[in-house]
C-alpha positions in Angstrom: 14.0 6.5 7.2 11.1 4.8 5.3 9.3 1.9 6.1 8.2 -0.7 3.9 6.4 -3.8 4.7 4.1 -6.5 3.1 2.4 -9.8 2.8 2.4 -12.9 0.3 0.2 -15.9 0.3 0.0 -19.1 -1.5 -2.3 -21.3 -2.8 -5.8 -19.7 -2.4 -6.4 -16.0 -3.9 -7.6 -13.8 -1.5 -6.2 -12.1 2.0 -8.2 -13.3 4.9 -10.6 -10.5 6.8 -7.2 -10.0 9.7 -5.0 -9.9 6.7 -6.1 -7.0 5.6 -6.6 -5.4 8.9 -3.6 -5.9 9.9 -2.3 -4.1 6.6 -4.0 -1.1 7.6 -3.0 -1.3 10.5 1.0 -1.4 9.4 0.4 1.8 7.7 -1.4 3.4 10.3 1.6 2.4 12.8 4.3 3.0 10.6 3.7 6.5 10.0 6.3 6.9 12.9 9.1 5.7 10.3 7.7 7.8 7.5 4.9 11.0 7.5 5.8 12.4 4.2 3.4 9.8 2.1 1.8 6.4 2.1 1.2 4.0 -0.5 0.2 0.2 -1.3 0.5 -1.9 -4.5 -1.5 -5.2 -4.7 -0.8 -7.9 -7.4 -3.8 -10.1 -7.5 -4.8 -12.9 -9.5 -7.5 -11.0 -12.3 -6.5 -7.4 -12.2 -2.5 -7.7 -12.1 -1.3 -4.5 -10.4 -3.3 -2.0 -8.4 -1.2 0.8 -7.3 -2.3 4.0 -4.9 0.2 6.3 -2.9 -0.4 10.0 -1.9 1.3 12.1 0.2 -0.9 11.9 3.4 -0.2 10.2 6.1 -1.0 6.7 7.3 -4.4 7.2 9.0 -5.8 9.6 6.4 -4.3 7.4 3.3 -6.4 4.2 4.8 -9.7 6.6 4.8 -9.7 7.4 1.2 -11.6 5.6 -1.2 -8.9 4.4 -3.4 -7.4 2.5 -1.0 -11.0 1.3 0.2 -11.0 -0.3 -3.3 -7.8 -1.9 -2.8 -8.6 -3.3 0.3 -11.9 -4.8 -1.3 -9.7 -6.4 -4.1 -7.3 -8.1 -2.0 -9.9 -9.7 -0.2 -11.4 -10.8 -3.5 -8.3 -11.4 -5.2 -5.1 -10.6 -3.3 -1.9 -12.5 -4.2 1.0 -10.2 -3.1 0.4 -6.4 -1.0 2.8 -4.3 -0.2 3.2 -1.0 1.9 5.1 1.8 2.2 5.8 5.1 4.6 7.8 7.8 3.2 10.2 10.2 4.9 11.5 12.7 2.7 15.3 12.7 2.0 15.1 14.2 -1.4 12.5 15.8 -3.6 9.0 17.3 -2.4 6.7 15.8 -0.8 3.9 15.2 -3.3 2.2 12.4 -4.2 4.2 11.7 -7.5 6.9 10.8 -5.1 5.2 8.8 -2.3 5.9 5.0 -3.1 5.9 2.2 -4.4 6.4 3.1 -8.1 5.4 1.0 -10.8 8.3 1.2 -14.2 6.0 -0.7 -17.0 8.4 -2.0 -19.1 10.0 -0.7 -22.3 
């Protein structure tokens, strides 16, 4: 079973410092309810939506430098984050199929 978690704030723009820790931290922990990929997508207030997801899991995703660029933008910016652990019920495990997706409209 996946896990999927997140955080919304109002108001100001911008996660605070244990905000964002504590995102990490969610997809660190929550590897136990998904190991077959991670991902986070950030809607902030300049950029609209930053999206990353692989297939590693939780404490390797949070190392790589992708996510260290989303993690500086919703400090910056941050309106809405999201995560997500994947465990594998159909398809590979790769990262086109670690979530969140992002459908752009037609």
């Amino acid at each position: 079973m996946c896990g999927l978690y997140g955080i919304v704030i109002t108001g100001q723009s911008g996660f605070i410092q244990r905000e964002v820790d504590m995102m990490s931290n969610l997809l660190y922990l929550d590897t136990l309810r998904g190991e077959d990929g991670t991902g986070v997508g950030l809607i902030n207030k300049y950029q609209g939506v930053q999206l990353w997801k692989s297939k590693d899991i939780g404490c390797d995703f949070t190392r790589q430098p992708e996510y260290l660029k989303i993690r500086q933008s919703a400090l910056k910016d941050g309106k809405i984050w999201i995560g997500h652990n994947r465990k594998k019920t159909v398809g590979t495990i790769a990262d086109e199929t670690s979530q969140p997706f992002l459908i752009k409209n037609r």
